[in-house]
N, C-alpha and C positions, 0 to 999 in steps of 0.2 A: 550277352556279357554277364557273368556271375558277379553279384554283388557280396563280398565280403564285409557282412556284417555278422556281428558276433551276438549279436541280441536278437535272435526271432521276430521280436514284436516290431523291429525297424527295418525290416525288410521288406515288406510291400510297399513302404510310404520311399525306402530308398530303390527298388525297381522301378516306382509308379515317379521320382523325379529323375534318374537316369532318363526314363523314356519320352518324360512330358517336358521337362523344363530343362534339363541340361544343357540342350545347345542352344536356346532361348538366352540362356544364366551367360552360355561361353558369347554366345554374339552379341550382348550388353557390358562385358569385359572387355573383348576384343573391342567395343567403342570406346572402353574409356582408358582402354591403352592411346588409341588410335587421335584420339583428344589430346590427349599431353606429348604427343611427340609434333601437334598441330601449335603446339605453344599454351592452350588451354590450360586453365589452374585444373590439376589434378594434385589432392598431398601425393606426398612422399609412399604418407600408409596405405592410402586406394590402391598404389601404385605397385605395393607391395603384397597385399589383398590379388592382385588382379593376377601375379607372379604365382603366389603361391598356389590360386585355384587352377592355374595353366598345367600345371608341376603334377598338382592330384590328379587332373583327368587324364594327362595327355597318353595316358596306356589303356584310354578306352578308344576302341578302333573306330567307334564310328564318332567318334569327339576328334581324335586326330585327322581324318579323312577333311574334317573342317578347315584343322590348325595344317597340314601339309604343304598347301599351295600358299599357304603366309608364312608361311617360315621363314623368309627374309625378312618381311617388316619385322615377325617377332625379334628374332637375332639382330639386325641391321638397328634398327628404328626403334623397338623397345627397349632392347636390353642394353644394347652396347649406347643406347643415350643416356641412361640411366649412370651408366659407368663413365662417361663422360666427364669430366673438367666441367665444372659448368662456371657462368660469368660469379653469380655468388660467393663459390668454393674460390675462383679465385682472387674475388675481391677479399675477404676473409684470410686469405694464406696472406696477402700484402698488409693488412691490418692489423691481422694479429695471428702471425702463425704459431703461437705454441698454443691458442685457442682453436686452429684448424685443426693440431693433431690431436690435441686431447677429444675435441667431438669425435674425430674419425675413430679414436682407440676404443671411446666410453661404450660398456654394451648395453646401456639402456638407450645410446642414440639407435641402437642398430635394430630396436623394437620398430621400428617407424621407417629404417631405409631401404627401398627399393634395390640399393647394390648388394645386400645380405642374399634375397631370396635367390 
């Protein structure tokens, strides 16, 4: 796999984690997706953290060869729970929904939510 880095001097240290630590980094992500759809407190931003690094690698072929045979949990179980209604969002909407919509509209909420990435 060609590592596109633009700076010479970061290129052995990003070969030398492609090869040593990547899928070590993806299978300690893959658990703390795997934790919050168990119910476990994971934020919002781990949550979002753990999306975006799936998003960066998942066009290196031996990091997807990983993610392929979970592609349901990811799709099923991560994401679409993520996008979910959840009990909060709708305790919130009955409490005070012109507070529900301005969080969902606001884009400094959206630094932190999981439904963005």
């Amino acid at each position: 796999q060609e590592v596109l880095i633009q700076d010479k001097a970061l290129k052995p240290f990003a070969r030398m984690f492609d090869q040593k630590f990547s899928k070590p980094f993806l299978g300690a992500v893959w658990g703390v997706l795997e934790a919050r759809t168990k119910g476990m407190p994971v934020t919002d931003r781990i949550t979002q953290t753990c999306f975006q690094y799936i998003g960066s690698i998942i066009n290196h072929a031996h990091l997807y060869k990983f993610i392929r045979p979970r592609l349901k949990f990811l799709i099923v179980d991560a994401v679409l729970g993520c996008l979910c209604l959840s009990q909060e969002d709708l305790m919130q909407w009955r409490e005070d929904p012109a507070e529900y919509i301005r969080k969902d509209m606001d884009i400094m909420e959206e630094f932190d939510d999981p439904k963005i990435s």
